[in-house]
C-alpha positions in Angstrom: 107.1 84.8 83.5 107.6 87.2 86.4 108.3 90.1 84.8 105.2 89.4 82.2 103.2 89.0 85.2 104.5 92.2 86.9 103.8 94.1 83.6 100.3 92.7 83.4 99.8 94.0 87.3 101.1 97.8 86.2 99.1 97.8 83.1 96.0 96.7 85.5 97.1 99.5 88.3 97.3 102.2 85.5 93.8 101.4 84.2 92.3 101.0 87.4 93.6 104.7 88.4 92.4 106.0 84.8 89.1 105.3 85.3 88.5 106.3 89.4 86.6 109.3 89.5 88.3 110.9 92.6 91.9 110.2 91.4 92.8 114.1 91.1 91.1 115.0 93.8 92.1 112.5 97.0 96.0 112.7 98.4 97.0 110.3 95.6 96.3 112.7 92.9 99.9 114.3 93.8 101.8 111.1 92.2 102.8 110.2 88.8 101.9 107.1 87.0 104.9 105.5 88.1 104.5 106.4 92.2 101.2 105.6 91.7 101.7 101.9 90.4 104.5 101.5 93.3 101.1 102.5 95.6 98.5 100.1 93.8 100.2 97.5 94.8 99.4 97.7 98.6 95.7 98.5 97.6 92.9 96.6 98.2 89.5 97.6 97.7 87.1 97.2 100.6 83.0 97.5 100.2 80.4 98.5 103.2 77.2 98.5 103.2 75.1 101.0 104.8 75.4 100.8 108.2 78.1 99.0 108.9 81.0 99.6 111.1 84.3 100.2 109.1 86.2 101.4 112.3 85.7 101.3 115.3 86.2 103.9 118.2 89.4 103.4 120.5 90.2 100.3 118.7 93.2 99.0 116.9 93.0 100.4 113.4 95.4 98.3 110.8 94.1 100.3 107.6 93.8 103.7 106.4 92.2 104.5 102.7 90.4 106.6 100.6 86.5 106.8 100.2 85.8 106.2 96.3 82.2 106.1 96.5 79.7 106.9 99.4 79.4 108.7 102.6 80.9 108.2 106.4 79.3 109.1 109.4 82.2 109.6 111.7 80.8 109.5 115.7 82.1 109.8 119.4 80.4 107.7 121.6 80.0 109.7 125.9 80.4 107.2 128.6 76.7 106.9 129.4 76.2 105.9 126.1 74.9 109.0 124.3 76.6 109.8 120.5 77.5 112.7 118.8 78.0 112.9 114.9 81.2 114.9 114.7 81.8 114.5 110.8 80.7 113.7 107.5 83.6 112.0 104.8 83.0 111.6 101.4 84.5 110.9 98.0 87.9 111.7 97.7 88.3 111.8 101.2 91.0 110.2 103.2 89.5 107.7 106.1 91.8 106.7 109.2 94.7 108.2 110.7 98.5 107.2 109.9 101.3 106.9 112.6 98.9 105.8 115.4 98.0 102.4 116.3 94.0 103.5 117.4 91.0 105.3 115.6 89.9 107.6 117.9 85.9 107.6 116.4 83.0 105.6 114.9 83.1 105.2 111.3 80.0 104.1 109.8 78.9 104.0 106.5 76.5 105.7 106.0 75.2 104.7 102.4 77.1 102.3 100.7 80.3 102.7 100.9 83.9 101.8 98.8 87.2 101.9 100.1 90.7 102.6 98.0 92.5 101.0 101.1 96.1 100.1 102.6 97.5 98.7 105.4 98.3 101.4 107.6 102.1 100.5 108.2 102.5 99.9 104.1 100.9 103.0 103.4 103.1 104.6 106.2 106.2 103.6 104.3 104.7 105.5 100.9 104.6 108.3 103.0 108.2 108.3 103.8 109.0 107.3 100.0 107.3 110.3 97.9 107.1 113.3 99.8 104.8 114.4 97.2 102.3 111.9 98.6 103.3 113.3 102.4 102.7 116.8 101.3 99.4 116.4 99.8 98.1 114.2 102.5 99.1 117.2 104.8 97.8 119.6 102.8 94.4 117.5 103.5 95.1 117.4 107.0 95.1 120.9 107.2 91.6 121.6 104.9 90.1 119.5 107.4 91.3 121.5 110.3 90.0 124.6 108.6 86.6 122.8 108.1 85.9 122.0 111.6 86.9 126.0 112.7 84.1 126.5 110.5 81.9 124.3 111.7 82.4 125.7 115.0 81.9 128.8 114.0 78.3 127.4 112.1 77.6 125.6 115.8 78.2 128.7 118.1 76.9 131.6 116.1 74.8 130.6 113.1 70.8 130.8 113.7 68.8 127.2 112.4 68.1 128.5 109.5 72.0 129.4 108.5 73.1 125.9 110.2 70.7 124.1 107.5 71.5 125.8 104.4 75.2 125.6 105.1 74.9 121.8 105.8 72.9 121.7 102.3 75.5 123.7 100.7 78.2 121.8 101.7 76.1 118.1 100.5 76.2 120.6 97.2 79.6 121.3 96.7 80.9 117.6 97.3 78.4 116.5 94.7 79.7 115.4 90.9 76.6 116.6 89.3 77.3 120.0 89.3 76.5 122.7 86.7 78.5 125.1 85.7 78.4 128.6 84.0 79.8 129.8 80.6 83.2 131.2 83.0 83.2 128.3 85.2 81.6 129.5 88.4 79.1 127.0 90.0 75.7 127.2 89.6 73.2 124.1 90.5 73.7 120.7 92.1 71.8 117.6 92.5 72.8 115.5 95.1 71.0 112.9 98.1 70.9 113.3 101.5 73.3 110.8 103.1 71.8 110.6 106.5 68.4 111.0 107.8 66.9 114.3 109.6 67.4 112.8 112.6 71.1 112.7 112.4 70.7 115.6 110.1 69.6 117.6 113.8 72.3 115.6 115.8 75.1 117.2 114.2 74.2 120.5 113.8 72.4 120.9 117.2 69.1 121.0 116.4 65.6 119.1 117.0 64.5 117.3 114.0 61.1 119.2 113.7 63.7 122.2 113.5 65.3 121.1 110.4 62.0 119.8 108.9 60.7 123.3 109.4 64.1 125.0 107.7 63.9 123.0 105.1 60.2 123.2 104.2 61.0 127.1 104.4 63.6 126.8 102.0 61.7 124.7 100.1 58.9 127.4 99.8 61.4 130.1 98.8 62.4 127.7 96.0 66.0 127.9 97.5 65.9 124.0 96.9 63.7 121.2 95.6 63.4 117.8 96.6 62.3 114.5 95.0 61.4 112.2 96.9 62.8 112.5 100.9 66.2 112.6 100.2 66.7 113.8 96.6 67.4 117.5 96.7 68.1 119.4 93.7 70.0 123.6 94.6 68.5 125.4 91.2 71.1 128.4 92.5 73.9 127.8 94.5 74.6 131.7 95.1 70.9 132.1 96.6 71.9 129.0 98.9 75.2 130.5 99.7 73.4 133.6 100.6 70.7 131.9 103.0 73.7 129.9 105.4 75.8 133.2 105.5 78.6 132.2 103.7 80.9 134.2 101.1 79.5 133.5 97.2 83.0 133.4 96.3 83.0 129.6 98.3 81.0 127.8 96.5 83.4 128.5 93.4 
């Protein structure tokens, strides 16, 4: 009976992994089907609303995971009180930091949010077990570092207009619904803006009734269209690219 009930789990695990959409993108897309049942079995799927606190800053954190749906707003809160968004996680992404007992930021969902997660000690031990898993988890570690160098770079040196675009761009390339040409190079993307303008302002470092004026601009120079408030379609990623300053050769 055991064993027919721990082939039932695997068969479960190995459907379950089939069917997520950020499988070969996130840190467990390194292991095979066999690693990756040994992993399923410390994962637990956790669900947020938007809004909600899923860490908490200089608390005890017990979990780590990866986002399979949604966006994070990931804050630092100054002793009198005053916040600054200092990053945006999405599908795919890994949430929570491993061999450290404390979060070290806010995380706040902020749409609706679902959560691949483990228990940071169990997911520790993976680590240590398949070094493929170690090694791509690095490797993510170190995309992220190279991120926030550019955002620095975006922060110090880029005028409003370039900060806006290059926020847009990069809500374009994390979308799924993204065109393609006839040799692969990217073209258009639909996606919705996960945070308002407010918070839009806050983390690039600019009034709101700045960003509401870059974006109107871009809107008139059919650089982007939106539906709605928050539904924004890029017609042409290059021309986007173009606009925040940024190498064509990125978006691809």
């Amino acid at each position: 009976m055991d064993r027919l009930l721990s082939n039932s789990a695997s068969l479960k695990s190995n459907e379950k992994c089939d069917t997520c959409t950020v499988r070969h993108r996130a840190v467990c897309g390194a292991l095979s089907t066999k690693e990756l049942n040994h992993l399923n079995q410390i994962a637990r799927d956790k669900n947020f609303s938007a809004g909600d606190v899923i860490l908490s800053d200089e608390e005890p954190a017990d979990f780590v995971g990866i986002i399979t749906s949604g966006a994070v707003k990931l804050t630092k809160t100054l002793a009198d009180g005053r916040q600054q968004i200092v990053g945006l996680q999405f599908a795919s992404d890994f949430l929570g930091r491993t061999y450290n007992d404390r979060n070290h930021f806010f995380a706040e969902a902020a749409t609706d949010v679902e959560i691949c997660s483990f228990l940071r000690h169990d997911y520790e031990v993976m680590l240590e077990r398949f070094p493929e898993l170690e090694n791509r988890l690095l490797q993510h570690t170190l995309d992220e570092l190279d991120s926030a160098r550019e955002w620095m770079l975006l922060l110090g040196r880029k005028t409003a207009e370039e900060k806006v675009a290059s926020f847009l761009l990069m809500l374009a390339k994390k979308s799924s619904q993204i065109g393609c040409h006839h040799n692969n190079a990217l073209t258009f993307a639909t996606f919705t803006l996960p945070i308002t303008r407010t918070d839009m302002g806050d983390y690039l470092g600019l009034t709101i009734e700045t960003v509401s004026r870059q974006i109107t601009r871009l809107k008139a120079r059919k650089i982007i269209s939106i539906t709605g408030n928050r539904d924004f379609l890029v017609p042409d990623l290059e021309k986007l690219a173009e606009v925040a300053g940024n190498d064509v050769s990125d978006i691809n």
